[in-house]
C-alpha positions as CSV (number, residue, x, y, z in Angstrom):
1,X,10.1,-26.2,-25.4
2,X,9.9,-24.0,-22.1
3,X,6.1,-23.1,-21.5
4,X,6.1,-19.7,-20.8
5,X,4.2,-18.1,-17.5
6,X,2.5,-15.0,-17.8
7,X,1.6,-12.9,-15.0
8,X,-0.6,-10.3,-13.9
9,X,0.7,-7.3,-10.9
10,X,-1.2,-5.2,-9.2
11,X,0.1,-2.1,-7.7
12,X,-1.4,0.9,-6.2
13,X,-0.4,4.5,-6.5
14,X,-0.6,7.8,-4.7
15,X,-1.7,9.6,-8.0
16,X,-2.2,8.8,-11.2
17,X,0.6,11.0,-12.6
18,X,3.2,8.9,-10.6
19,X,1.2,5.3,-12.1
20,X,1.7,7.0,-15.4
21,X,5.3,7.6,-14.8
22,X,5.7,3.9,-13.7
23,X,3.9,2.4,-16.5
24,X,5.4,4.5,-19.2
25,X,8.9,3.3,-18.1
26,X,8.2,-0.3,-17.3
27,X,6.5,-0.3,-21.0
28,X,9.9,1.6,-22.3
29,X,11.9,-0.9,-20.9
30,X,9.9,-3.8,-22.4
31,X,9.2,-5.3,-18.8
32,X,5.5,-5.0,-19.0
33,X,3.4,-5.4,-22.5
34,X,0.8,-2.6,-21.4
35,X,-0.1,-0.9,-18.1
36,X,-4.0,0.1,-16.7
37,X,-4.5,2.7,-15.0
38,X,-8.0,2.5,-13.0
39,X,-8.0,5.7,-11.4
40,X,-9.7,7.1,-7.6
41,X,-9.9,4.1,-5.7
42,X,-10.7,4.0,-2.2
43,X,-7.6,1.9,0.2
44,X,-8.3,0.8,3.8
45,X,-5.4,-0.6,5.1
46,X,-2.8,-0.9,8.4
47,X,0.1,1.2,8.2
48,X,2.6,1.4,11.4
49,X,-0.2,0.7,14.0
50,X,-3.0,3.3,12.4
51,X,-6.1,2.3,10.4
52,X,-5.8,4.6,7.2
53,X,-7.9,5.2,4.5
54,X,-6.6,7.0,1.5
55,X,-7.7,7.4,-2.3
56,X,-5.2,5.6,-4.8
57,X,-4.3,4.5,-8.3
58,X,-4.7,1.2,-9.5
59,X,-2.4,-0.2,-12.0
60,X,-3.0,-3.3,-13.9
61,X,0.5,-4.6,-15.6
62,X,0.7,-7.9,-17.9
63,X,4.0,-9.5,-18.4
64,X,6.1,-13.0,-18.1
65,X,6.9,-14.1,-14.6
66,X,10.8,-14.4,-15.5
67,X,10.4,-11.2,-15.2
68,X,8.9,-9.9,-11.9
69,X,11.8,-9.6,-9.9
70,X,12.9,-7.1,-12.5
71,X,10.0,-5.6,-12.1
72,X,9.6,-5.7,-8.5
73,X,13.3,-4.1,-8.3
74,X,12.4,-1.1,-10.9
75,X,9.1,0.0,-9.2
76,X,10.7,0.1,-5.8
77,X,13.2,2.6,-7.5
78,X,10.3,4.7,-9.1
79,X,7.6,4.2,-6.0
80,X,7.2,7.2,-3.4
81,X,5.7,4.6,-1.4
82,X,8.2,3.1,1.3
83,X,6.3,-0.3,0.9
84,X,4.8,-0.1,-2.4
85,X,2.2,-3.1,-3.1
86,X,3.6,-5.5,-5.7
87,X,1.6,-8.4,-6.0
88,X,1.9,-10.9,-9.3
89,X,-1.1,-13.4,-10.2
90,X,-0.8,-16.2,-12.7
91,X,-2.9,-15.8,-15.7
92,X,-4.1,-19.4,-16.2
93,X,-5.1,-18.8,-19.7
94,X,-6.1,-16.2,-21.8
95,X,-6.2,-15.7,-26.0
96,X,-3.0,-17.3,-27.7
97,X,-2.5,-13.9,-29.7
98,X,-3.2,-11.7,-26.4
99,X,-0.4,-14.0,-24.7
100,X,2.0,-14.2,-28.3
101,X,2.1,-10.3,-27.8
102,X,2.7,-9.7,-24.3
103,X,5.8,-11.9,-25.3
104,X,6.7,-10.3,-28.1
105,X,6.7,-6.6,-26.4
106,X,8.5,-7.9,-23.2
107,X,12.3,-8.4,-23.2
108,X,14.4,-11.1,-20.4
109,X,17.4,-9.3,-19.6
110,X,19.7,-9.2,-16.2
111,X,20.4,-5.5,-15.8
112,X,19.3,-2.2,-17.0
């Protein structure tokens, strides 16, 4: 039996209405189980030689790894950012039931 590998992703956002639109259509599409939203943070951060510092979105996605490049692709296509952050981080354990549903909810597929 394959062990499955669950992941966690990090994004930020310009505004929470454009997180929301991201995370209702990754949910939709069964690539993520659920989607956080942790509005108003504060982002420091190098962009194209300036020091910026802007007030973002936070989302918090859980889903399988098979599935992040998916994942990756779709946000890039939903994302006002040109360089949207996309970062994945294993979930080295968690509840059996919490993990049973995000597998339940998520679907592998190739395309949309």
């Amino acid at each position: 039996m394959l062990e499955i590998t669950y992941i966690t992703i990090l994004i930020t956002a310009s505004s929470e209405e454009e997180a929301g639109r991201i995370g209702k259509t990754l949910v939709e599409e069964k690539l993520v189980s659920c989607a956080n939203i942790i509005p108003k943070i504060r982002s420091i951060f190098s962009w194209k030689g300036e020091i910026c510092d802007e007030d973002e979105v936070l989302m918090i996605l859980k889903s399988k790894e098979s599935l992040f490049r998916q994942i990756e692709d779709r946000v890039k296509t939903l994302h006002s950012y040109e360089v949207p952050e996309i970062i994945a981080l294993p979930i080295h354990s968690g509840s059996e039931d919490y993990l049973r549903w995000i597998e339940a909810v998520t679907v592998d597929r190739e395309t949309f």
